[in-house]
C-alpha positions, 0 to 999 in steps of 0.5 A, spaced: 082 160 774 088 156 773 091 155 765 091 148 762 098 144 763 099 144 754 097 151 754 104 152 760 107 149 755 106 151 748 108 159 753 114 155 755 116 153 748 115 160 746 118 162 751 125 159 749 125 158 742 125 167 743 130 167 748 135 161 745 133 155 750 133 149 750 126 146 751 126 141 757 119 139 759 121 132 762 128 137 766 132 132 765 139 133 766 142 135 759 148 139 762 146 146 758 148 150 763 155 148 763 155 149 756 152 156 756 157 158 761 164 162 757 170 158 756 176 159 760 182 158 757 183 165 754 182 167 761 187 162 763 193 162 758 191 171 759 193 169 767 200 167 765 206 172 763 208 170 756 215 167 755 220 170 753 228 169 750 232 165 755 239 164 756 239 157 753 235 160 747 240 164 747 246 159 747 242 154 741 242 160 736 249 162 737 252 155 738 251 154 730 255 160 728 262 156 732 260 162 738 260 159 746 257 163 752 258 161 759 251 160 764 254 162 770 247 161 774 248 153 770 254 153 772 253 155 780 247 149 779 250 143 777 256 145 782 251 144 788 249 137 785 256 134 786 257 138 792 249 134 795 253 128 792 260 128 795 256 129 802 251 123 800 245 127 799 244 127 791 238 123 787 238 116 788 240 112 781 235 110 777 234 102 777 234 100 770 232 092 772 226 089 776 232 085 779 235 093 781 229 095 784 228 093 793 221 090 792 225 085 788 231 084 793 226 083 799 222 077 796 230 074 795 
């Protein structure tokens, strides 16, 4: 013999008030399970190295005592930036009018 349906219920609602649930008699989507799930973001932040000290921390301390130090890895950088531009192959200027851009000279 088959219970009642509001004898299935009132078990179901006993049945989630002991194990913390939400009562859902109508399963409506109420987005719980992503609720319940554990949050990410100290897994994430947990992924990644922490930061440490770089030269340029290094620099801007020391720059406010009068001492300089010499960035020979920065140094090696910007001297092959004006090498691509010697050979025509650094970044484009940037347009700093609607005038300067190419949609613009297009209509013209």
């Amino acid at each position: 013999m088959a219970a009642p349906y509001s004898r299935l219920l009132d078990l179901a609602k006993v049945q989630c008030r002991i194990f913390s649930l939400n009562f859902n008699p109508e399963r409506l989507r109420l987005g719980n399970k992503i609720l319940r799930q554990r949050l990410r973001g100290p897994a994430l932040a947990a992924w990644y190295p922490r930061k440490t000290v770089s030269f340029r921390d290094l620099q801007d301390t020391y720059s406010r005592s009068g001492l300089t130090m010499f960035d020979e890895a920065e140094d090696d950088r910007e001297e092959a930036i004006q090498i691509a531009k010697l050979r025509g192959k650094g970044r484009p200027k940037k347009k700093r009018t609607a005038a300067e851009s190419r949609s613009a000279k297009k209509k013209k």
